[in-house]
C-alpha positions as CSV (number, residue, x, y, z in Angstrom):
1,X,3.4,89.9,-146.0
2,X,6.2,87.0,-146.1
3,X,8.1,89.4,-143.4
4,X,4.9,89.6,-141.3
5,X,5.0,85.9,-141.4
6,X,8.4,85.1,-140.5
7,X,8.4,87.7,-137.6
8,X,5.3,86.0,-135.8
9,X,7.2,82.3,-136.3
10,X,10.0,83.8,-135.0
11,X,8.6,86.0,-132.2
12,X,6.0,82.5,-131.6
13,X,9.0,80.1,-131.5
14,X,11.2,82.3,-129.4
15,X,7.7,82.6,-126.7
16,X,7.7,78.9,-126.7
17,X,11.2,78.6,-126.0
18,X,11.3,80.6,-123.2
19,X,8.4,79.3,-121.7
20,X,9.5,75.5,-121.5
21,X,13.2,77.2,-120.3
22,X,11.5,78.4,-117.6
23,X,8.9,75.4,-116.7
24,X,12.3,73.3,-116.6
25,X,14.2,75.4,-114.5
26,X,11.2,75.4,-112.4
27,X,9.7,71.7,-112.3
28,X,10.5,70.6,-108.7
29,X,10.8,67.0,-110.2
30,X,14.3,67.6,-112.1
31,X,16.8,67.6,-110.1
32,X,19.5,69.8,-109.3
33,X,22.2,68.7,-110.9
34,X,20.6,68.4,-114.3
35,X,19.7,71.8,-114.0
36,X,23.1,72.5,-113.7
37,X,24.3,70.9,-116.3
38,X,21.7,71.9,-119.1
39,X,22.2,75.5,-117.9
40,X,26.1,74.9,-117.8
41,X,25.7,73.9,-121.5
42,X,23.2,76.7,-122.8
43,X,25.6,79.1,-121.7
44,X,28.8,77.4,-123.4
45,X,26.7,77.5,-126.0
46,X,25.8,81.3,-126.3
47,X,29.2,82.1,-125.2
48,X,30.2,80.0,-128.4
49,X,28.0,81.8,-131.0
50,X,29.4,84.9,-129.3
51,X,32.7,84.7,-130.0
52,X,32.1,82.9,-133.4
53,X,29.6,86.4,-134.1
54,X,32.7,88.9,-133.3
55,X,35.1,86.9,-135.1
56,X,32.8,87.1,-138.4
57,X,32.4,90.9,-137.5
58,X,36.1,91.8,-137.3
59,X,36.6,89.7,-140.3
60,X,34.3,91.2,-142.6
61,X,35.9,94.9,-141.5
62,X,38.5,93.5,-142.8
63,X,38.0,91.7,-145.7
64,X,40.2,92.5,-148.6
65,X,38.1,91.1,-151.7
66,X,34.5,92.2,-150.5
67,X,33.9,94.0,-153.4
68,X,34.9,91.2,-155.5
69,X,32.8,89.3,-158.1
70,X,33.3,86.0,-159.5
């Protein structure tokens, strides 16, 4: 039931995300530029937890004290 849970804040949080990405892109009041440069920024970011994802995954392959306990 605790799954359930976090699956409907997730999947609630990620719907309300998108939805004021979009009404911001979209507002004819912001101006171009700004646009730009939060979209500029969104996408370094992403890119960023991209790389910083497939570094962790190569690293983990291999990892030579993963079976290692304290």
């Amino acid at each position: 039931m605790q799954k359930l849970a976090y699956a409907l804040i997730g999947i609630g949080a990620v719907v309300l995300a998108v939805w004021g990405i979009k009404e911001f892109f979209i507002d004819p009041e912001v101006d171009l530029l700004i646009r730009i440069a939060v979209g500029a920024v969104g996408l370094g970011l992403l890119v960023l937890l991209g790389v910083v994802l497939r570094d962790r995954l190569r690293s983990n392959k291999n990892d030579r004290f993963k079976g290692v306990d304290r």
